[in-house]
ZAMARVEX-796509 format. One record per residue: x, y negated, z of N, C-alpha, C, O, CB in turn; residue in three letters. Coordinates in steps of 0.2 Angstrom, whole numbers, plus 5000, padded with zeros to 4 digits. Glycine has a CB too. Layout:
N
XYZXYZXYZXYZXYZala
...
This chain:
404
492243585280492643595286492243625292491643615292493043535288unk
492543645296492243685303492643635307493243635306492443775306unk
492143595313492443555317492443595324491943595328492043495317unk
493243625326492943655332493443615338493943575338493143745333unk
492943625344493143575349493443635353492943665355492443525353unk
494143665355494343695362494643645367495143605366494743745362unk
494243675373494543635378494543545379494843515383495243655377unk
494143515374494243475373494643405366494643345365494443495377unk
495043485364495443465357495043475351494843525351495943495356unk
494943435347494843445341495143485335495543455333494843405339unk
494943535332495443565325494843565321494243555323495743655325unk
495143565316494743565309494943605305495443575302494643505305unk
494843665303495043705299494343705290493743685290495143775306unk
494643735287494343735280493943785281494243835284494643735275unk
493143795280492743875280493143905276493243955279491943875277unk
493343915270493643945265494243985267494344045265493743895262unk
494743965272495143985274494944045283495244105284495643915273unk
494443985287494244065291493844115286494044165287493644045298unk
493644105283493344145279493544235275493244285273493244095274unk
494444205277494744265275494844315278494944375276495244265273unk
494844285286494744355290494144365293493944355299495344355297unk
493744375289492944395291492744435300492244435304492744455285unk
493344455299493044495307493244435313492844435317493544595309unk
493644415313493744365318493144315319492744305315494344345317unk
493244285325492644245326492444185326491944165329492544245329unk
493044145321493244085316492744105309492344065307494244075315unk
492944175307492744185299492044215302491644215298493244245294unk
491844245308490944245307490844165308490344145304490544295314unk
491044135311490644065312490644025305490343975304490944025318unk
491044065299490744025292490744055288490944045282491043975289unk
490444105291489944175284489444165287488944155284490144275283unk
489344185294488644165296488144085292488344035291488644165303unk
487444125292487044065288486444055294486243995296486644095278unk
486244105297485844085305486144045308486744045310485744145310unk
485744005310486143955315486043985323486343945327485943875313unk
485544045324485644065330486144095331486544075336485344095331unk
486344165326487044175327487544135327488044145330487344225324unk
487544075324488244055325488144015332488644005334488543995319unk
487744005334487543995344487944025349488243995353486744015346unk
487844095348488144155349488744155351488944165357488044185344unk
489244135344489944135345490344095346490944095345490244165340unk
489944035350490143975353489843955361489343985364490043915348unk
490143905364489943905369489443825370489143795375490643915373unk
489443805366488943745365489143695356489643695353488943685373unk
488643665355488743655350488343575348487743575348488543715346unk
488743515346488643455345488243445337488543445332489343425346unk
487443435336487143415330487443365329487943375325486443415329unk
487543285332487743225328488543235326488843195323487543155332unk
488843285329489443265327489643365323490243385322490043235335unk
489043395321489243455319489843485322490143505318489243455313unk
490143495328490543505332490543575335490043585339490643455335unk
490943615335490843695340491143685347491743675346491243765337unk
490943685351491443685358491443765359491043805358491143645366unk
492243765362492243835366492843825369493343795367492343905361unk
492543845377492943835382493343865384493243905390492643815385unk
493943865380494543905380495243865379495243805377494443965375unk
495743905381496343855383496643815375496943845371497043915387unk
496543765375496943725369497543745366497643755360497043665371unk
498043745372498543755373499043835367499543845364498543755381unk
498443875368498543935365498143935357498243965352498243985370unk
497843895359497143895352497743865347497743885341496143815354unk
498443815349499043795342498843855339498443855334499943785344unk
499143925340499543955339498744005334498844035329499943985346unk
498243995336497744015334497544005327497344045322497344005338unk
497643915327497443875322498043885317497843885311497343795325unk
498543895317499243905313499143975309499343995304499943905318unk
498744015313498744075311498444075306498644105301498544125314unk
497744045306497244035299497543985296497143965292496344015300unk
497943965295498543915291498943965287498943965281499143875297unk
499144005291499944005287499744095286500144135284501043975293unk
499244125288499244195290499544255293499444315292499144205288unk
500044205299500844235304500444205310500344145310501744185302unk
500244245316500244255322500944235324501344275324499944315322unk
500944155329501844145331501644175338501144145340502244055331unk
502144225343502044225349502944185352503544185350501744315352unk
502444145357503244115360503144135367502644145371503344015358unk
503844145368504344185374504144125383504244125388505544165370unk
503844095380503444065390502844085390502644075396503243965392unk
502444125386501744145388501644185391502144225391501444175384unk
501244185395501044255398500644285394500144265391500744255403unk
500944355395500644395392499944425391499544425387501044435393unk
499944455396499244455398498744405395498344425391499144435405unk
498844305398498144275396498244285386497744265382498244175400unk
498844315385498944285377498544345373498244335368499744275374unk
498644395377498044455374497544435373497444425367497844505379unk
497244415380496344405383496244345376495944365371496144365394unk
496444295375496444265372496344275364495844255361496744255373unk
496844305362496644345355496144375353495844385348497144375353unk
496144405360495544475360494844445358494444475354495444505369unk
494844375361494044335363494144315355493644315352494044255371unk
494644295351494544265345494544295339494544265334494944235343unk
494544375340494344425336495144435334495144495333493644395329unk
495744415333496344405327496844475334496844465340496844285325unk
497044515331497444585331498144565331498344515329497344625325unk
498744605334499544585336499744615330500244625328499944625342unk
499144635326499544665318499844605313500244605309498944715313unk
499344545316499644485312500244455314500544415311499144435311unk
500344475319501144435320501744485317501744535315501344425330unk
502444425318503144475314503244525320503144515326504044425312unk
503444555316503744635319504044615326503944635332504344685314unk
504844565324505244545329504744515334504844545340505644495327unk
504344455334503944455339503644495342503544495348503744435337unk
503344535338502944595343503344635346503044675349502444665338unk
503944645347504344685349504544665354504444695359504844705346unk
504844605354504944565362504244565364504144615367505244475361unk
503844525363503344535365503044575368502644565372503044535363unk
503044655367502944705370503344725374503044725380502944755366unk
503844725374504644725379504244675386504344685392505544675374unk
504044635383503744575391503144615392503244655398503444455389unk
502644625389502244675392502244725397501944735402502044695389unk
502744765393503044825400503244795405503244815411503544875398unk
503844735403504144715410503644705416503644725422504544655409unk
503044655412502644615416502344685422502344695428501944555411unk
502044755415501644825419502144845424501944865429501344905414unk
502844845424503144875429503444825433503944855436503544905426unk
503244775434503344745440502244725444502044725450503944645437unk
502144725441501344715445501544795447501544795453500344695439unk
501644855443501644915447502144905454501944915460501944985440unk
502644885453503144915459502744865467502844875473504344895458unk
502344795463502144745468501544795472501544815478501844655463unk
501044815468500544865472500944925475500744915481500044905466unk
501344965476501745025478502244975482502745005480502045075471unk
502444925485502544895488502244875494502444895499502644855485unk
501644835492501244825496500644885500500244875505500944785494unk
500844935495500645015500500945035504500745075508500545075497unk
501845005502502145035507502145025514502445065517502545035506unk
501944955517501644925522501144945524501144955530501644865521unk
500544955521500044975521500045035526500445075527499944985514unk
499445025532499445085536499045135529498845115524499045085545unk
499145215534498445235531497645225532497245225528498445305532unk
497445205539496845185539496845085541497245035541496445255544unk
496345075543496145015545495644995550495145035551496044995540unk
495544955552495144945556494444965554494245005558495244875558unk
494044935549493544965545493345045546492745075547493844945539unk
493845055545493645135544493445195550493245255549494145155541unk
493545135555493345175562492545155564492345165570493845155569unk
492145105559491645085561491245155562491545205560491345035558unk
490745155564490245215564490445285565490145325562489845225558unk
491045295568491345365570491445375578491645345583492045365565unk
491345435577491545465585492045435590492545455588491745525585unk
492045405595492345375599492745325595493345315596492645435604unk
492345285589492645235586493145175587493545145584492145205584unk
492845165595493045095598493745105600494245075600492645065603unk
493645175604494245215607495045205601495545175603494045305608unk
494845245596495045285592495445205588496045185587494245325588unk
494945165587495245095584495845095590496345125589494445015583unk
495745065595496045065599496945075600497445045601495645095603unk
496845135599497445175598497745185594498445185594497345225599unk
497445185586497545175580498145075581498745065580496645165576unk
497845055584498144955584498844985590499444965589497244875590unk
498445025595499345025600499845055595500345025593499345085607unk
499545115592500145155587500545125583501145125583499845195582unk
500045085578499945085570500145015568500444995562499145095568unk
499944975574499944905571500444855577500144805580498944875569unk
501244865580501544825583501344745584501444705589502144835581unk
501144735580500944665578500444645582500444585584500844665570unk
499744675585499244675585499244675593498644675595498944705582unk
499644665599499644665604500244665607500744705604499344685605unk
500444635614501144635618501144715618501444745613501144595627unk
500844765623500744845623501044875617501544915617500044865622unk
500644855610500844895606501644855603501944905600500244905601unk
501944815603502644785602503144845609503744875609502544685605unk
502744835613503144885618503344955615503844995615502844895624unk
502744965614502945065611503345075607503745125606502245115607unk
503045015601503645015595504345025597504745075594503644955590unk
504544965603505144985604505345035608505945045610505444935605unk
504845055610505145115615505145175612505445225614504745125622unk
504845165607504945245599505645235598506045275600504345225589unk
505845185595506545175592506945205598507245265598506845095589unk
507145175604507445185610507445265610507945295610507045155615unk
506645275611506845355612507045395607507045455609506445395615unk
507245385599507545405595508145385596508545435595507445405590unk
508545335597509245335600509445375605509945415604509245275601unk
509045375610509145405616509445505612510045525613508245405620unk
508845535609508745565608509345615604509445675604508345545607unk
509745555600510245555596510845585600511145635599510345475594unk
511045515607511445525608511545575612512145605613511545485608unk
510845585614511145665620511045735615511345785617510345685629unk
510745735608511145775605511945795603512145845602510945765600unk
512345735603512845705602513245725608513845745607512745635601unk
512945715614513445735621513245795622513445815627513445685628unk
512945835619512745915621513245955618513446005622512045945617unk
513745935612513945955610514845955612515245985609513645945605unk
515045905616515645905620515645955625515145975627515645835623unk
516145965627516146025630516146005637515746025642516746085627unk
516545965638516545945647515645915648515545875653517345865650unk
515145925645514345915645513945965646513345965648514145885639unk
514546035644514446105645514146125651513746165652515046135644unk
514646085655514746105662513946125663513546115658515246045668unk
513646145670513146165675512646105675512146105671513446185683unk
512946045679512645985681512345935674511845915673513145935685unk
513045925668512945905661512345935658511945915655513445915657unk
512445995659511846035654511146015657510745975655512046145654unk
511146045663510446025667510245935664509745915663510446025677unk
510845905664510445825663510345825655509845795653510945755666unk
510645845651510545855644509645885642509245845640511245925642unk
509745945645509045975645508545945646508045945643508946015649unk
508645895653507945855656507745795652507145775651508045815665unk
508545755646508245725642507945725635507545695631508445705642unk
508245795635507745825628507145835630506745845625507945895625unk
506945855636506245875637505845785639505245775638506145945645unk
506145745640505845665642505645655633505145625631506445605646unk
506245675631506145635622505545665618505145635614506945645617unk
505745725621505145785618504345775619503845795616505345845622unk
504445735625503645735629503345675627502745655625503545725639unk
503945635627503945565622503545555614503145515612504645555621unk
503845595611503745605602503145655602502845655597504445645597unk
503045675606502345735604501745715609501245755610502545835607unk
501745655612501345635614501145555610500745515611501545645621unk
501445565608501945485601501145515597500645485596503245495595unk
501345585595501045615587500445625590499945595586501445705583unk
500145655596499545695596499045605594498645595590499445755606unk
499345565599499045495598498745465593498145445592499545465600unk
499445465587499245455578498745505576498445485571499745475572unk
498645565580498145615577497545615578497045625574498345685579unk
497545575585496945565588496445515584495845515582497045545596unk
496945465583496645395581496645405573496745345571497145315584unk
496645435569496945445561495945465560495645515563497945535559unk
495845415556495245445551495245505545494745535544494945385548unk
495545505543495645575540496045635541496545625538495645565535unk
496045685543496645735548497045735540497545705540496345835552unk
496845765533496945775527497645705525498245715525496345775523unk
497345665524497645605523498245605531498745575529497045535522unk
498145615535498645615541498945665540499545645542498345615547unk
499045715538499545765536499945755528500545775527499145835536unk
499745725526499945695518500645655521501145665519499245625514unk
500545615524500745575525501745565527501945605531500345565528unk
502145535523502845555524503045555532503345595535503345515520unk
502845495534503045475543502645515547502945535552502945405546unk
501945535546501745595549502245665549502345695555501145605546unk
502545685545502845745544503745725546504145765548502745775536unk
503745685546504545655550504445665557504845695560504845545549unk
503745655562503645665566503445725567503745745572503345625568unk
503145765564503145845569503845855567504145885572502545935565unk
504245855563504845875562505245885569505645925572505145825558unk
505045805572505645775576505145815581505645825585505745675577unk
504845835583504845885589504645955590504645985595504445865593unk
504645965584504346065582505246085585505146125589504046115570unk
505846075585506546095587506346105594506446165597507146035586unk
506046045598506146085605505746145607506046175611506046035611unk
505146155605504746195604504846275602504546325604504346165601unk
505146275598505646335594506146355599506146415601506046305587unk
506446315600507146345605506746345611506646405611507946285606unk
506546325617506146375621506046435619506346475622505546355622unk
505546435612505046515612505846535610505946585614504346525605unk
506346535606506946585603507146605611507146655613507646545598unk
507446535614507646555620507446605625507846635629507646505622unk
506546625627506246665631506446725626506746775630505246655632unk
506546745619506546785615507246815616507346875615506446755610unk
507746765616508346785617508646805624509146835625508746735613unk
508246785628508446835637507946895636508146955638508146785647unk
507346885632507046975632507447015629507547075631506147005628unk
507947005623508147065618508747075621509047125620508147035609unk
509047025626509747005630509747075637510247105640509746895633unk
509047075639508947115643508947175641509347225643508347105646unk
508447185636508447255634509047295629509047355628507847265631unk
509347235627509947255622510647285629510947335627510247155617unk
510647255635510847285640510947325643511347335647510747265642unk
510347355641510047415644510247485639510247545641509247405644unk
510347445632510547515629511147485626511247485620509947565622unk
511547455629512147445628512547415622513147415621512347505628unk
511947375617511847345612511847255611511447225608511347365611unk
512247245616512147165617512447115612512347055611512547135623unk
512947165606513047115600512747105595512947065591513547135597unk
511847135594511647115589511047075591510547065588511547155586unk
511247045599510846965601511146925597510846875596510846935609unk
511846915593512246865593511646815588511546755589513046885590unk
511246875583510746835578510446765580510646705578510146885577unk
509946775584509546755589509846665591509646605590509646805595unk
510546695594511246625594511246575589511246515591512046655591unk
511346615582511446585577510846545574510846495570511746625574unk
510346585574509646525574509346465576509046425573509346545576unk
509546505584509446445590509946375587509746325588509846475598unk
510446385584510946345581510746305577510946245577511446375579unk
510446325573510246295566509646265567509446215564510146335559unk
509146275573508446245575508746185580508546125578507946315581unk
509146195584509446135587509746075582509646025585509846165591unk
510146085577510346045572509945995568510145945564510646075567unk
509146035571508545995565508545925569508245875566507546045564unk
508845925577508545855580508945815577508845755578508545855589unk
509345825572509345755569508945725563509045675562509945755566unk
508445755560507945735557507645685561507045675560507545785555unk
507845665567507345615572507645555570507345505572507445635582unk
508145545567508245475565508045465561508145405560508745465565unk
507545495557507245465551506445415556505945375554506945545544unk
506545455560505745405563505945345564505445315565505345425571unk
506545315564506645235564506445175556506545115556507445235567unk
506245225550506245205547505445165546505345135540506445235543unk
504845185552504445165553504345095555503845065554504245215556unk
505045075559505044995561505344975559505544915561505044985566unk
505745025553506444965550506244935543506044985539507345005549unk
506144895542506044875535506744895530506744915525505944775536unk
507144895533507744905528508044985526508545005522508344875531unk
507645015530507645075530507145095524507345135520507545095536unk
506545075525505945075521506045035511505845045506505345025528unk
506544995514506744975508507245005504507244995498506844905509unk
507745035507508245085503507545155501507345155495509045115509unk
507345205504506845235503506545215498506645255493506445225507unk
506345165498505845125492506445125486506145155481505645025494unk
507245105484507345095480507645145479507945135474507545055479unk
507645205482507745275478507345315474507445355469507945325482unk
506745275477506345305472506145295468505745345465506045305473unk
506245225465506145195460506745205455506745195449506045115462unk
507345215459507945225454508045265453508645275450508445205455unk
507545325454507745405453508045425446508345465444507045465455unk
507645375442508145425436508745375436509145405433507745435427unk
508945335437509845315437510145365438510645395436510045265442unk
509745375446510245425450510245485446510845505444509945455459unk
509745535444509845585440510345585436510745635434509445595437unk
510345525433510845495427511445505430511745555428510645415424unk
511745475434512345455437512645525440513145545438512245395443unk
512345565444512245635444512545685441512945725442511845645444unk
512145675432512145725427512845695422513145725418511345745422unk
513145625425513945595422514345625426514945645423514045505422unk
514145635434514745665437515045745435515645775436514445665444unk
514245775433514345835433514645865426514845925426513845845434unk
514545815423514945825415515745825414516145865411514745755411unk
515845765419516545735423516945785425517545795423516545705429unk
516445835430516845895435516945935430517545965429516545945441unk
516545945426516646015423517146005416517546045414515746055421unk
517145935412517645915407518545925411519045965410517545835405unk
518345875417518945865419519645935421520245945419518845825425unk
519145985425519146035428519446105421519846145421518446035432unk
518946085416519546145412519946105408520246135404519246225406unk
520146045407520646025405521246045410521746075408520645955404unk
521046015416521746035422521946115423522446135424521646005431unk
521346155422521546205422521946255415522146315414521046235425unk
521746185410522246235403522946205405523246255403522146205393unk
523146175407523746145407524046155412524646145412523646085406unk
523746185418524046215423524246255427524646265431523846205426unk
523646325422523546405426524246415424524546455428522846475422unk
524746385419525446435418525846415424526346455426525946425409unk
525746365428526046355430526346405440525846425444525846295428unk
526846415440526846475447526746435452526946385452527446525448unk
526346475458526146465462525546385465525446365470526646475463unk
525246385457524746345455524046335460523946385464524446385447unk
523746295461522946315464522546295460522046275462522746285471unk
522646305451522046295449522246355446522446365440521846225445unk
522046405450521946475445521346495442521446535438521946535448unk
520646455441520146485439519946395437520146345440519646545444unk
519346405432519146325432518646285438518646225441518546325425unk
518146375441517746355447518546325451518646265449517146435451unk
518946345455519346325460519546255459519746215463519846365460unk
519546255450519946155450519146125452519246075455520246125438unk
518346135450517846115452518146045456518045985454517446175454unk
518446065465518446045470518945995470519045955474518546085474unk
519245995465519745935464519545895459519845835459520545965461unk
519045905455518845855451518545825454518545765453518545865446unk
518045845458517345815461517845765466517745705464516545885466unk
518345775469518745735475519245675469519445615471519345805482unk
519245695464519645625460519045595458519045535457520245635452unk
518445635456517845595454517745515456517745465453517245635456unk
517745535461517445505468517845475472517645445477517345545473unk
518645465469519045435470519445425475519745375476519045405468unk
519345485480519245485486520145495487520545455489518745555489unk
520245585484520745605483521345635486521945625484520845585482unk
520945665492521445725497522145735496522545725500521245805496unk
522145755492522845775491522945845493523545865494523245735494unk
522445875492522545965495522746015489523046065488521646005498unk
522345955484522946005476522845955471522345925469522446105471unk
523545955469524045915464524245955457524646005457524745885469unk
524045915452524545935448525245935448525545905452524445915445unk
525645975441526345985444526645965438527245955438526546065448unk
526245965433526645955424526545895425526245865429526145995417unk
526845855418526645765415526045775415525645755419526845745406unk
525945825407525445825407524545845410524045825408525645845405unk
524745885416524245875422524045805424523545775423524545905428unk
524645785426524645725428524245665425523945615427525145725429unk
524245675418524045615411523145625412522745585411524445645400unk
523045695414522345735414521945685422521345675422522545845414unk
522445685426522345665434522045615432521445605431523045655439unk
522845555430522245505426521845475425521545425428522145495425unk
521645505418521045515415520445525420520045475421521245575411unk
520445595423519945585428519745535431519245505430520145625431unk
520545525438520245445442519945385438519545345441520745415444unk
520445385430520045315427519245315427518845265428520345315418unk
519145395425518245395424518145375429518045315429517845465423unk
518245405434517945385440517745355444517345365448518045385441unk
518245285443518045225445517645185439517245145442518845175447unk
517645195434517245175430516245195431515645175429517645195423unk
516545265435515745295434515645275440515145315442515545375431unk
515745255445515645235451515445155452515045135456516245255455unk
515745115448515545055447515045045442514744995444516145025444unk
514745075437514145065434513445075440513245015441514045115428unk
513145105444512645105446512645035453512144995455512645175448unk
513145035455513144985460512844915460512944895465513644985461unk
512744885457512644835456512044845453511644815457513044795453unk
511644885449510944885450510644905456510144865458510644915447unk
510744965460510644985466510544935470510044925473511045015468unk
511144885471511244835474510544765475510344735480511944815470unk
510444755468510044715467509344705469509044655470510044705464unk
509244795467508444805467508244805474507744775476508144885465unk
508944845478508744885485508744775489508444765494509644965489unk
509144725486509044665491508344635487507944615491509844595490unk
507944635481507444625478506944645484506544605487507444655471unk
506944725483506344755487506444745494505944735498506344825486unk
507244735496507044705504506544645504505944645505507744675508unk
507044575503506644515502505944525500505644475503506944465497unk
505444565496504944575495504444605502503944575504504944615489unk
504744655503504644685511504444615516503944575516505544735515unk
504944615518505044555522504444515521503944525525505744515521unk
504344465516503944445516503244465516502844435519504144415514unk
503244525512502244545513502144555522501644525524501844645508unk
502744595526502744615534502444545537502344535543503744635536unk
């Protein structure tokens, strides 16, 4: 018999029986005849009581001892996966000896376990600034640089920098709403407009003096341009900068278009200016820098992107089934609006969605049985994603929250 001691416990297993799996390191310890090597594959070793110690978990070693028993590797459903590897690993014996069923669950927990340590690292990155205190040691105007980095970067780290944070959000609110009142027309007037202007140029002086600041203090310019909130920020101020330069642009071409009698093809220019001004709503994404819940939907779209794809390519299946059914059943009908399948498109996607306008109705039973059908999908395919969405996106909050 082989007297082995783990942890404390005693097994006794027959040489004869480790003997069958030679490569493990029960069956070297009784094929070996050196008694150095058998030194080797233990962690100390008792002469008056011929005993092997090895200082490894007992608790797992059952399952070890049963295996040179019965020659069935049992894994049970409370292990961790991980120590139950490292374990096996240290004892020479392979997942080939366990039942299939087991190895299958077993595997299934493995991945679960790699895809939750993965989303916990990519979690805690997402808090993560890009640089750190560390990394301004030994660098040009280091102390400075740290300095500004802690006002920017780190609200947490002084009253000052708690102030800026909230006076960033502020002046994206701000910023919001005088986009918002630019576009009323009694704001039009002379006096409105001038005060509209003076606060886009405060919010403006605000955010690009906000950016140059992260630029200044940022140890790597590379990695500072990488970055997603870095580029939400030139975002949020390249608009005012643009409409100036269009604007000097659009009184030179306004002048000389004047001059040859040509003032209708400034209208271009107009319409640019239009779509450069519309970008200042990308300024609301800079609040996702101090919102955790912001940061945590973010977070769970990204993780759920293939649901969403999924859920997407069901909608799309939806419109386009639904849509030539209502249009076989419908084009005969006179004075119809599902003359073509694209035209029914707009009515499937709005029953999809269960929204339901009412801008075009079927007119037959039969349409109607199709209407249905549609809405039935609809609420069915609208009710599957939600509750995972739901869960992950309150999971990854509560996780947020607490590493913050």
């Amino acid at each position: 018999l082989l007297n082995i001691n783990v942890g404390g416990k005693l097994f006794q297993i027959a040489i004869k029986v480790a003997a069958r799996y030679p490569i493990t390191r029960l069956g070297k310890l009784a094929l070996y005849t050196d008694p150095m090597k058998k030194l080797q594959l233990c962690d100390d070793y008792s002469v008056q009581k011929n005993e092997y110690f090895f200082d490894r978990d007992p608790s797992i070693f059952h399952y070890i001892f049963h295996f040179y028993r019965s020659g069935v590797l049992w894994i049970m459903d409370e292990m961790c996966p991980s120590n139950f590897v490292e374990e096996i690993e240290y004892w020479g014996i392979q997942m080939k000896y366990s039942q299939r069923c087991c190895r299958i669950l077993f595997e299934e927990k493995q991945d679960e376990l790699s895809e939750y340590l993965k989303i916990q690292r990519e979690l805690e990155a997402e808090l993560e600034p890009l640089d750190s205190t560390r990394q301004f040691e030994g660098k040009f105007l280091g102390r400075f640089r740290k300095m500004i980095w802690n006002l920017i970067e780190n609200p947490y780290s002084s009253v000052p920098a708690k102030i800026i944070a909230v006076m960033s959000s502020f002046f994206v609110l701000i910023s919001i709403v005088g986009m918002t009142l630019s576009t009323v027309e009694e704001m039009n007037q002379k006096t409105g407009k001038m005060w509209m202007e003076q606060l886009e140029m405060i919010c403006a002086i605000f955010f690009t003096s906000e950016y140059l600041m992260r630029l200044i203090s940022s140890s790597s310019f590379k990695n500072f341009l990488r970055a997603a909130f870095n580029a939400v920020d030139l975002v949020a101020i390249l608009p005012f900068y643009i409409q100036i330069l269009f604007e000097n642009l659009d009184e030179a071409d306004t002048l000389y278009h004047e001059e040859l009698h040509k003032v209708e093809n400034v209208s271009k220019l107009g319409k640019i200016l239009k779509l450069i001004k519309l970008m200042r709503i990308f300024r609301i994404l800079k609040l996702a820098r101090h919102s955790t819940g912001l940061r945590a939907f973010g977070f769970t779209m990204r993780q759920c992107y293939q649901q969403v794809c999924c859920l997407l390519l069901f909608i799309a299946m939806g419109v386009f089934t639904f849509s030539a059914l209502m249009h076989s059943v419908e084009h005969d009908v006179p004075g119809t609006n599902f003359t073509s399948i694209p035209y029914t498109w707009w009515w499937a996607a709005v029953s999809l969605s269960t929204v339901g306008y009412g801008d075009t109705v079927p007119d037959t039973v039969l349409g109607r049985v199709v209407a249905f059908g549609c809405i039935s999908f609809g609420i069915i395919l609208n009710g599957m994603p939600i509750s995972i969405l739901y869960n992950k996106f309150s999971d990854y909050y509560a996780k947020l929250k607490a590493h913050e």
